[in-house]
Each structure stands twice: as structure tokens, then as C-alpha cells.
C-alpha positions in Angstrom: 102.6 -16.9 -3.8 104.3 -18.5 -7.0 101.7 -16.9 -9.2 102.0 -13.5 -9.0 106.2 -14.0 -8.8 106.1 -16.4 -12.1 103.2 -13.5 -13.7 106.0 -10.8 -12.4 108.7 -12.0 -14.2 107.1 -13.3 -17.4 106.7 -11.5 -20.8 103.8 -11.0 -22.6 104.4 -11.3 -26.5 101.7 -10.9 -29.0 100.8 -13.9 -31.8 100.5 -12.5 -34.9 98.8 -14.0 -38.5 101.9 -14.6 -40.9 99.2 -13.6 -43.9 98.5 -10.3 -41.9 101.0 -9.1 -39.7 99.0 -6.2 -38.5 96.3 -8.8 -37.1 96.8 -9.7 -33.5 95.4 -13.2 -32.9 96.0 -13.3 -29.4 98.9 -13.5 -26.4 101.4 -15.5 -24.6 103.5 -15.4 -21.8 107.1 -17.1 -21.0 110.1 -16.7 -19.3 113.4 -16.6 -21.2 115.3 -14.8 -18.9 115.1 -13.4 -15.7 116.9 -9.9 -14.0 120.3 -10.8 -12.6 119.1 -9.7 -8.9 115.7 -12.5 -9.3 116.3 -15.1 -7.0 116.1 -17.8 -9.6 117.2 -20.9 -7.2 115.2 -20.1 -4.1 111.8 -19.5 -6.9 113.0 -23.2 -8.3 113.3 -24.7 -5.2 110.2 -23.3 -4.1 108.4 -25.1 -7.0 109.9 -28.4 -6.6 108.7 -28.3 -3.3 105.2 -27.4 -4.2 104.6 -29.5 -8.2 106.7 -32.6 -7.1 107.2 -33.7 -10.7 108.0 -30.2 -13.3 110.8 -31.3 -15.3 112.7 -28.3 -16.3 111.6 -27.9 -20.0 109.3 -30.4 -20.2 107.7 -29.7 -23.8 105.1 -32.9 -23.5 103.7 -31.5 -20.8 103.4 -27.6 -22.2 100.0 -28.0 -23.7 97.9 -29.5 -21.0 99.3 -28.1 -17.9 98.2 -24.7 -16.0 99.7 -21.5 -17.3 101.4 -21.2 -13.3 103.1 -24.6 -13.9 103.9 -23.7 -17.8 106.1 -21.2 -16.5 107.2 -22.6 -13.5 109.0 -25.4 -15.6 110.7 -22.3 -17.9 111.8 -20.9 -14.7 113.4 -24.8 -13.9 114.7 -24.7 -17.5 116.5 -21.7 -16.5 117.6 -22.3 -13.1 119.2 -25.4 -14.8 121.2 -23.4 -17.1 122.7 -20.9 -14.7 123.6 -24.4 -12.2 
């Protein structure tokens, strides 16, 4: 069930090329801030319960972990901040 809440709340932004801004070179999705009703701590302690060992922010792990826990640690990141 953490996909499609993570998916819900993300944003979709699209990656431009600097030499030709009108050139869409493809997407990405993050969460840098979530509506004030989102139940941010009950989300983040559902996914420490589920992926044992997301650091909140943890950028050495970005690349080669699944989109779901990608986000998941922004969500953490965030979670951390309003704590």
C-alpha cells in the first residue's frame, strides 16, 4: 500500500537539456513537501516498519535503490524535519 501513497504525494518534474530548454529528456519524481492534512508520521513509521534500514536522506543510496524506497527515504527526510 506504500506505493500508490508515496506515487500520490510525489511530483513529477520534467529534465530538460540546458543547450535546449524546449527539449524534454525525460522525468522525475520526489517529495519535497507534503499537504499539511498528509499523515507524514504514521506513512514514516509505516516504512520503517516495512525497509528496516532507509536513512532519511540517504543520498549514497539514491541511485541504486527502487523508485518506492527513493521516495520513501524523502518522505523520512521530511518526517525528520517536522519532528
Amino acid at each position: 500500500m506504500l506505493e500508490p501513497i508515496l506515487e500520490g504525494v510525489s511530483e513529477y518534474r520534467e529534465l530538460r537539456d540546458l543547450s535546449d530548454l524546449d527539449r524534454v529528456i525525460g522525468t522525475a519524481t520526489e517529495i519535497t513537501d507534503v499537504p499539511t492534512w498528509f499523515p507524514t508520521a504514521t506513512v514514516a513509521r509505516a516504512i520503517r516498519s516495512r525497509h528496516r534500514d532507509p536513512l532519511p536522506n540517504d543520498r549514497r543510496r539514491s541511485g541504486d535503490t527502487s523508485e518506492t524506497l527513493r521516495l520513501a527515504t524523502q518522505l523520512l527526510d521530511i518526517d525528520s524535519r517536522d519532528t
